[in-house]
C-alpha positions in Angstrom: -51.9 76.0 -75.9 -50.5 72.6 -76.3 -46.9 72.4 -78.3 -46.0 69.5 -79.5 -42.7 70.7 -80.6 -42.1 70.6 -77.3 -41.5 66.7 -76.2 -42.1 67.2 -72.5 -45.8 68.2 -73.7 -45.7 64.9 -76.3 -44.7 62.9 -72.8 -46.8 64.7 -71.0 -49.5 63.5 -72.9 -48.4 59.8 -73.4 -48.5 59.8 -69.3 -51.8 61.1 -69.2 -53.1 58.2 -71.7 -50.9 55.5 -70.2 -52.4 56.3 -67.1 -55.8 56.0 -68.4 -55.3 52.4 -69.8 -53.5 51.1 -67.4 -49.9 50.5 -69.3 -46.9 51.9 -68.6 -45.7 55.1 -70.4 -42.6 53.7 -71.9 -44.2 50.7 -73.2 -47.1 52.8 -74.2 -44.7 55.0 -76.4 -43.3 51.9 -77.7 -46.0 50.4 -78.8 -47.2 54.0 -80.5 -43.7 54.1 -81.9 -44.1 50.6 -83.8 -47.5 50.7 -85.2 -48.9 47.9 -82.2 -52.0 49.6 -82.2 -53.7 45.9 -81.1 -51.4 46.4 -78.2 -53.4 49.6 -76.9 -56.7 48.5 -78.2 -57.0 45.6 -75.9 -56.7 47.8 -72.8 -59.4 50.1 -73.6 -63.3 49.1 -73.6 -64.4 47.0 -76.5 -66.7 49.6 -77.8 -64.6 52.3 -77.9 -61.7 49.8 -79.4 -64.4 48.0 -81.7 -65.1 52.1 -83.1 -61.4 52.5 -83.3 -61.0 49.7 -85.8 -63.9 50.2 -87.9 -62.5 53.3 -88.7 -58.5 51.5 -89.4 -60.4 49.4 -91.4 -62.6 51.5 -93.6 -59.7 53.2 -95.9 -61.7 56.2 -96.8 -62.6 57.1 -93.6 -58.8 56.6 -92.7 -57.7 59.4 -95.5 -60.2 61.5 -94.8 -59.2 62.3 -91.4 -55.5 61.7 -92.5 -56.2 64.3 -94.9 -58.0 67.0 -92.5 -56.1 70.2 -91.5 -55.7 69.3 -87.9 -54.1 65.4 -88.1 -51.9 67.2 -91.0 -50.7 69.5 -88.2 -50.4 67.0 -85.7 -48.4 64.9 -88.5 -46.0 67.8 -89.5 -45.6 68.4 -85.5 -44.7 64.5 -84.8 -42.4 64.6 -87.3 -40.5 67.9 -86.1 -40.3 65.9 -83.3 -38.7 63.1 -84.4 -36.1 64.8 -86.6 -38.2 64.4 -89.8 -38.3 60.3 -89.9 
């Protein structure tokens, strides 16, 4: 099972997805790190980016799946992460 307490599984997976895209994992985490979502979406197909923001830009669709039980546990596991920024 996936751990994301553990940041070797965190970059692990940031490797996986930069390598999907095409982008480099540390600029990949950089851009994740600073909110350049743009940055990512341009390097994926324009459906799949065109879905992606539809949903940023629809704000109840945006809490409810910052509000489900599994992004909340992501969340809470990011920020374990990160020392609790």
């Amino acid at each position: 099972m996936l751990n994301l307490n553990n940041v070797n599984q965190v970059d692990f997976l940031v490797n996986i997805l930069a390598g999907k895209i095409g982008i480099d994992p540390k600029i990949l985490k950089e851009h994740i790190q600073s909110g350049n979502i743009e940055a990512v979406l341009e390097r994926i197909p324009e459906k799949e980016a065109c879905v992606v923001r539809n949903i940023l830009a629809n704000q109840n669709t945006v809490n409810q799946i910052l509000c489900s039980k599994e992004v909340r546990n992501l969340i809470n596991q990011l920020n374990n992460i990160n020392g609790g920024c």
